[in-house]
VEXVEXTI-34400 format. One record per atom (N, C-alpha, C): y, z, x; residue in one letter; residue number from 1. Coordinates in pm, 1 decimal, decimal comma. Example, Ala and Ser with C-alpha at 12.3 -4.5 7.8 and 13.67 -1.06 7.14 Angstrom:
BEGIN
+----------+----------+----------+------+-----+
|       py |       pz |       px | type | seq |
+----------+----------+----------+------+-----+
|   -569,0 |    780,0 |   1319,0 |    a |   1 |
|   -450,0 |    780,0 |   1230,0 |    a |   1 |
|   -330,0 |    780,0 |   1320,0 |    a |   1 |
|   -225,0 |    708,0 |   1285,0 |    s |   2 |
|   -106,0 |    714,0 |   1367,0 |    s |   2 |
|      3,0 |    787,0 |   1290,0 |    s |   2 |
+----------+----------+----------+------+-----+
! end
This chain:
BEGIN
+----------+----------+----------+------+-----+
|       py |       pz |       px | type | seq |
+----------+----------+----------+------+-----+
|    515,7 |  -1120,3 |    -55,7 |    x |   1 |
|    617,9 |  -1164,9 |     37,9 |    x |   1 |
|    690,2 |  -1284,6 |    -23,5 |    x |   1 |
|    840,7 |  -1255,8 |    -54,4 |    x |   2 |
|    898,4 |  -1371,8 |    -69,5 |    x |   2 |
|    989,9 |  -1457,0 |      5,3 |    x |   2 |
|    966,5 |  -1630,2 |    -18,4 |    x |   3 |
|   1015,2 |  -1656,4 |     86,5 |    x |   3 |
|   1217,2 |  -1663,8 |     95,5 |    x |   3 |
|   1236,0 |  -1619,5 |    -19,2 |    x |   4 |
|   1365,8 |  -1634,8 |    -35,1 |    x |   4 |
|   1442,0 |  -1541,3 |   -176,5 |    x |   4 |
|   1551,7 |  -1538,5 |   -159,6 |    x |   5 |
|   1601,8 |  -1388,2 |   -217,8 |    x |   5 |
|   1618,0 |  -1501,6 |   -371,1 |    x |   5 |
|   1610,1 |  -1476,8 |   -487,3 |    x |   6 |
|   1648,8 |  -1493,1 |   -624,4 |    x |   6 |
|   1572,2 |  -1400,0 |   -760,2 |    x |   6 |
|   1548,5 |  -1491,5 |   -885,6 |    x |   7 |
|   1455,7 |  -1425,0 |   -998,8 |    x |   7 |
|   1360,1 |  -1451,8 |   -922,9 |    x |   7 |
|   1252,0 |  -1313,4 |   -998,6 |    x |   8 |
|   1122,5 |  -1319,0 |  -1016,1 |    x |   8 |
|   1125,1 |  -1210,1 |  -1090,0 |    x |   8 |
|    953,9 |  -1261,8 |  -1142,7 |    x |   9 |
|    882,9 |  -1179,7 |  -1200,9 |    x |   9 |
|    729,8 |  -1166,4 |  -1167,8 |    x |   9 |
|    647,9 |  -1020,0 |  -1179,8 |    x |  10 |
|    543,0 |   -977,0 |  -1146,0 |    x |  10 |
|    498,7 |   -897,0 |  -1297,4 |    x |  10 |
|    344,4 |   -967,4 |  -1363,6 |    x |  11 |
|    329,6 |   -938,3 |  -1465,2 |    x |  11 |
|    177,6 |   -911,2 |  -1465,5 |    x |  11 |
|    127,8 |   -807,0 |  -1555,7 |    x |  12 |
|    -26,3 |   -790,0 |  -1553,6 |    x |  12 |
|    -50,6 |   -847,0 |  -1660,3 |    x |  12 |
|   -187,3 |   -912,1 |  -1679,9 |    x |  13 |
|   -233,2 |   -975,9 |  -1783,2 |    x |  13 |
|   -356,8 |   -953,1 |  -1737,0 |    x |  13 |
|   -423,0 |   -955,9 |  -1930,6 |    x |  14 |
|   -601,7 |   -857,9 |  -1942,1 |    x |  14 |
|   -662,9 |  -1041,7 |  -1927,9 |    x |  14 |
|   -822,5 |  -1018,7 |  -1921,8 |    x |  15 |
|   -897,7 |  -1125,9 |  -1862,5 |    x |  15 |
|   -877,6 |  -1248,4 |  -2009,3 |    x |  15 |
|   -821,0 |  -1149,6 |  -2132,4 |    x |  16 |
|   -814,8 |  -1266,7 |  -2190,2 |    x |  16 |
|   -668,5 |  -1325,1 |  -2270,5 |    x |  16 |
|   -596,8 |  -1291,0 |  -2135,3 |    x |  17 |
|   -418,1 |  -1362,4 |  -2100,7 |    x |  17 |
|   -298,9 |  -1317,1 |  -2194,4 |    x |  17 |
|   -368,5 |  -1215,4 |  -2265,9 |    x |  18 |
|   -286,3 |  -1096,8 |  -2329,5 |    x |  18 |
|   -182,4 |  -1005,0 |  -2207,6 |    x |  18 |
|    -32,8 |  -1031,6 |  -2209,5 |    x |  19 |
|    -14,3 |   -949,7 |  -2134,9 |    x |  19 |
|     15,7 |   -831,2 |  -2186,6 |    x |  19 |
|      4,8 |   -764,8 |  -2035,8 |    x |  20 |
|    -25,0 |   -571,8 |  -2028,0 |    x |  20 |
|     98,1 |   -516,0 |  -1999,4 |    x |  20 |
|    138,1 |   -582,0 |  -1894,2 |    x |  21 |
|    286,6 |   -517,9 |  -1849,6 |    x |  21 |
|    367,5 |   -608,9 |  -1749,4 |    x |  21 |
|    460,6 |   -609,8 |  -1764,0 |    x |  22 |
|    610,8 |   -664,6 |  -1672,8 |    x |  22 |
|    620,8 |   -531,0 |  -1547,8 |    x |  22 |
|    570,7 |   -568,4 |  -1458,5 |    x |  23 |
|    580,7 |   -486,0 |  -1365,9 |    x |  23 |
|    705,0 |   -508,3 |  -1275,1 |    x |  23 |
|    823,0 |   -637,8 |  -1291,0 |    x |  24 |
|    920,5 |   -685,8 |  -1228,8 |    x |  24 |
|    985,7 |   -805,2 |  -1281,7 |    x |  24 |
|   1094,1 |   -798,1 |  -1310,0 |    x |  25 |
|   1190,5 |   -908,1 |  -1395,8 |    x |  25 |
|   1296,4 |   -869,1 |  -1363,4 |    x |  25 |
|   1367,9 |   -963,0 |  -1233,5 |    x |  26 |
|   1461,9 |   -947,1 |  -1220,6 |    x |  26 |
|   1502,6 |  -1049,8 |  -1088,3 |    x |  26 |
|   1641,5 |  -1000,1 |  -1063,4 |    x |  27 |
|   1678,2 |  -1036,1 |   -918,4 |    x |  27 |
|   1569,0 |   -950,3 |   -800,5 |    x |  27 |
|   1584,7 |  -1055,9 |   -684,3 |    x |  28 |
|   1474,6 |   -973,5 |   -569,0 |    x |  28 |
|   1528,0 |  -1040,3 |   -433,4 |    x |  28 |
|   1508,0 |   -956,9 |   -313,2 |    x |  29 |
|   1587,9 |   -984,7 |   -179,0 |    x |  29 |
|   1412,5 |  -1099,6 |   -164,2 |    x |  29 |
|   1442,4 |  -1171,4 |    -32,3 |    x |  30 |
|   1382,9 |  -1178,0 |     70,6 |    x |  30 |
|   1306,4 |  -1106,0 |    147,4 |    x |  30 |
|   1134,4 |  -1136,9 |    163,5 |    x |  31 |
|   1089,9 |  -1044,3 |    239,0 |    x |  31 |
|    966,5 |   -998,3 |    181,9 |    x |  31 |
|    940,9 |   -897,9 |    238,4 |    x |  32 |
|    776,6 |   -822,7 |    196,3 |    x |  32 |
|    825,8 |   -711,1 |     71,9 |    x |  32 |
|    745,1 |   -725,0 |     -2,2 |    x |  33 |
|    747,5 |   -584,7 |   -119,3 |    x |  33 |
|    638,3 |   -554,2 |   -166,9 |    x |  33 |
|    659,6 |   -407,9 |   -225,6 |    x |  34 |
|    507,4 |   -334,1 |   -252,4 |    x |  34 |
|    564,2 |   -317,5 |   -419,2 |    x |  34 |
|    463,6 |   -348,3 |   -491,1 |    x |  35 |
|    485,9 |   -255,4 |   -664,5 |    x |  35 |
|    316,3 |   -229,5 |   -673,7 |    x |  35 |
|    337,1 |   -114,8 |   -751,2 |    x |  36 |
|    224,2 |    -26,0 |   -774,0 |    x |  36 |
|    233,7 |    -63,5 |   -883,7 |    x |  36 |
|     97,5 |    -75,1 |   -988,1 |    x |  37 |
|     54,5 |    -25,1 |  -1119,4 |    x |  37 |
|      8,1 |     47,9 |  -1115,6 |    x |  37 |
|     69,3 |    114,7 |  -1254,4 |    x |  38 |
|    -36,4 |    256,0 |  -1298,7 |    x |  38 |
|   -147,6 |    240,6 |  -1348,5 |    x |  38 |
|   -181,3 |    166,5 |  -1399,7 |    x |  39 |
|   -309,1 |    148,9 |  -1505,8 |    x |  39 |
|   -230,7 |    188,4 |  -1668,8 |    x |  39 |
|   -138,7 |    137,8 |  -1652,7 |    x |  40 |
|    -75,0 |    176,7 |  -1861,5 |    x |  40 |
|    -19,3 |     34,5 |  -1853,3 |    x |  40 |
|    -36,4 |     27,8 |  -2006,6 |    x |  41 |
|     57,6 |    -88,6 |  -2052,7 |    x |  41 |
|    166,6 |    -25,7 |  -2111,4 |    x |  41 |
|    308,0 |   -156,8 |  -2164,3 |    x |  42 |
|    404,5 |   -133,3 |  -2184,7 |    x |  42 |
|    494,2 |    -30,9 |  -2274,3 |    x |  42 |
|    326,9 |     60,1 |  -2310,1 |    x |  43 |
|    367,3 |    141,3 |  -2435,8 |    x |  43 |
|    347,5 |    285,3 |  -2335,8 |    x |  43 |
|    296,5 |    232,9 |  -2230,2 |    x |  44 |
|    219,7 |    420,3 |  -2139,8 |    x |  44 |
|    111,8 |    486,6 |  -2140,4 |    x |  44 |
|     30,8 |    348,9 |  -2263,9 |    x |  45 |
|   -111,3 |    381,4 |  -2292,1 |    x |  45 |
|   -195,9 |    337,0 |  -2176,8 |    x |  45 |
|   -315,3 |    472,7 |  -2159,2 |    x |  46 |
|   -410,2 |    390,4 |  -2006,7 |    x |  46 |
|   -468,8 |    244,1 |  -2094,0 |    x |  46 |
|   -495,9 |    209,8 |  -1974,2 |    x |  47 |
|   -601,3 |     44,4 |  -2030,9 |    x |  47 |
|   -712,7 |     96,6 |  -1979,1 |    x |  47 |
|   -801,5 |    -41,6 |  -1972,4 |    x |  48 |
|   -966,2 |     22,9 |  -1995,7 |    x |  48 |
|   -997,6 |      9,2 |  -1857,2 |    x |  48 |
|  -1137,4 |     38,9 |  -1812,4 |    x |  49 |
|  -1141,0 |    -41,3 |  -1707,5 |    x |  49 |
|  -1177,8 |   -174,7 |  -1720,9 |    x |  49 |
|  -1139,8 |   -279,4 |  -1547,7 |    x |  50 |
|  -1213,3 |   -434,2 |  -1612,3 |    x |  50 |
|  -1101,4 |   -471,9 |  -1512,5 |    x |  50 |
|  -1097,4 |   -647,7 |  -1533,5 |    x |  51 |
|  -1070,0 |   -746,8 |  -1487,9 |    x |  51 |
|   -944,3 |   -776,5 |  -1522,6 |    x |  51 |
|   -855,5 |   -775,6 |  -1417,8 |    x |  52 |
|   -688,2 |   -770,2 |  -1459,6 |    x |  52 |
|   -633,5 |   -890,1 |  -1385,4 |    x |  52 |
|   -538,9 |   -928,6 |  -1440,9 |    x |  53 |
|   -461,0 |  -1052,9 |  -1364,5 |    x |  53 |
|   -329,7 |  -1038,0 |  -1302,3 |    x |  53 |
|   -271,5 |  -1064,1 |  -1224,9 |    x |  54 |
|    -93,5 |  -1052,6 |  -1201,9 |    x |  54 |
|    -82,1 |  -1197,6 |  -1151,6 |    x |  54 |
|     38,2 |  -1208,8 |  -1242,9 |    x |  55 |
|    107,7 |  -1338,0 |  -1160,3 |    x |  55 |
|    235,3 |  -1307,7 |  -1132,9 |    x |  55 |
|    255,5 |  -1380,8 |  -1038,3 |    x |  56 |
|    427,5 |  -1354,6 |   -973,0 |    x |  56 |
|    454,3 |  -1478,7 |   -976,2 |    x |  56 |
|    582,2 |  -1471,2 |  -1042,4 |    x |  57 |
|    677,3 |  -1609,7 |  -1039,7 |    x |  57 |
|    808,7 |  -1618,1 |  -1025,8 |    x |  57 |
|    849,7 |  -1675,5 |   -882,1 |    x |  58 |
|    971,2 |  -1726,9 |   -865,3 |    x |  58 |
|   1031,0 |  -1864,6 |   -826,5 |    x |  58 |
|   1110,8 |  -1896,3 |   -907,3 |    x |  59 |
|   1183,0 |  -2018,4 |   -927,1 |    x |  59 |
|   1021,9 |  -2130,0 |   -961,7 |    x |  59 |
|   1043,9 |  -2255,4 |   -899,6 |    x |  60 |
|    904,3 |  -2295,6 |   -935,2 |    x |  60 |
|    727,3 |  -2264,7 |   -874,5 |    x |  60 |
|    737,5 |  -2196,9 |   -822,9 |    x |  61 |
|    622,2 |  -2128,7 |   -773,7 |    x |  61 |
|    584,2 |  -2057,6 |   -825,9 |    x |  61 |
|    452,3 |  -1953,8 |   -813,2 |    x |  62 |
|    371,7 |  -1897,9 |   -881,3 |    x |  62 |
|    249,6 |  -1895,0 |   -800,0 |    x |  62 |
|    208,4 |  -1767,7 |   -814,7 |    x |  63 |
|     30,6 |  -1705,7 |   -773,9 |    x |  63 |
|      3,2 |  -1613,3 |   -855,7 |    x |  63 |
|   -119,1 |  -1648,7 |   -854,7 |    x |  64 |
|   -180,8 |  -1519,9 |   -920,0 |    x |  64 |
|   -318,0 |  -1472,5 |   -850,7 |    x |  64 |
|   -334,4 |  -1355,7 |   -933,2 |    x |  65 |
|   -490,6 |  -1282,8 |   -841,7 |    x |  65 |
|   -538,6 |  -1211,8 |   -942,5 |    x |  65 |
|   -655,1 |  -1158,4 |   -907,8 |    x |  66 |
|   -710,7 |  -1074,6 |   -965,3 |    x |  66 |
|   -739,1 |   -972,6 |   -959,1 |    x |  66 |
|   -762,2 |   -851,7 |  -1036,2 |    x |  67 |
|   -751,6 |   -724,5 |   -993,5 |    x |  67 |
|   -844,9 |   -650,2 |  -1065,7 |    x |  67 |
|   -907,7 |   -573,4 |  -1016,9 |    x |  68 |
|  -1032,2 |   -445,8 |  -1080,4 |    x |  68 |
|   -962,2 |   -324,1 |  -1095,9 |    x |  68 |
|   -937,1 |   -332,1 |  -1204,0 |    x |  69 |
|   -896,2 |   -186,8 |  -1231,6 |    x |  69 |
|   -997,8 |    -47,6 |  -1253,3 |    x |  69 |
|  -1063,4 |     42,5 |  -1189,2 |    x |  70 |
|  -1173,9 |    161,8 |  -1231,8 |    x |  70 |
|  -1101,7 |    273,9 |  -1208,7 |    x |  70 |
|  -1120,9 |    356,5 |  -1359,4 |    x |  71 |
|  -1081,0 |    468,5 |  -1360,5 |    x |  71 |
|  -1125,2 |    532,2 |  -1296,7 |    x |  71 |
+----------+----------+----------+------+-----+
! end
């Protein structure tokens, strides 16, 4: 949920801060949004299973979480 319409970005990164994929880079409205990962990185290759990161960042803010990826 963002609290206001500008850039962002939503990115996966592996447990050891290698990123996996740009899941969002761009302009974005206001509001609630859903993005799915597939489980591929930027090439379309699956990743393994394990301990995944996303951070989202717009303007000076930023969160991140963690994520279990199992095939």
């Amino acid at each position: 949920s963002l609290p206001a319409s500008g850039q962002a970005s939503l990115a996966v990164y592996d447990i050891t801060g290698r990123k996996v994929r740009d899941l969002l880079n761009g302009p974005i409205e206001a509001g609630s949004h859903s993005v799915t990962w597939d489980g591929r990185d930027e090439n379309g290759q699956p990743v393994s299973s394990g301990v995944y990161l996303s951070r989202l960042v717009q303007g000076k803010n930023s969160v991140s979480r963690r994520m279990l990826h199992v095939k």
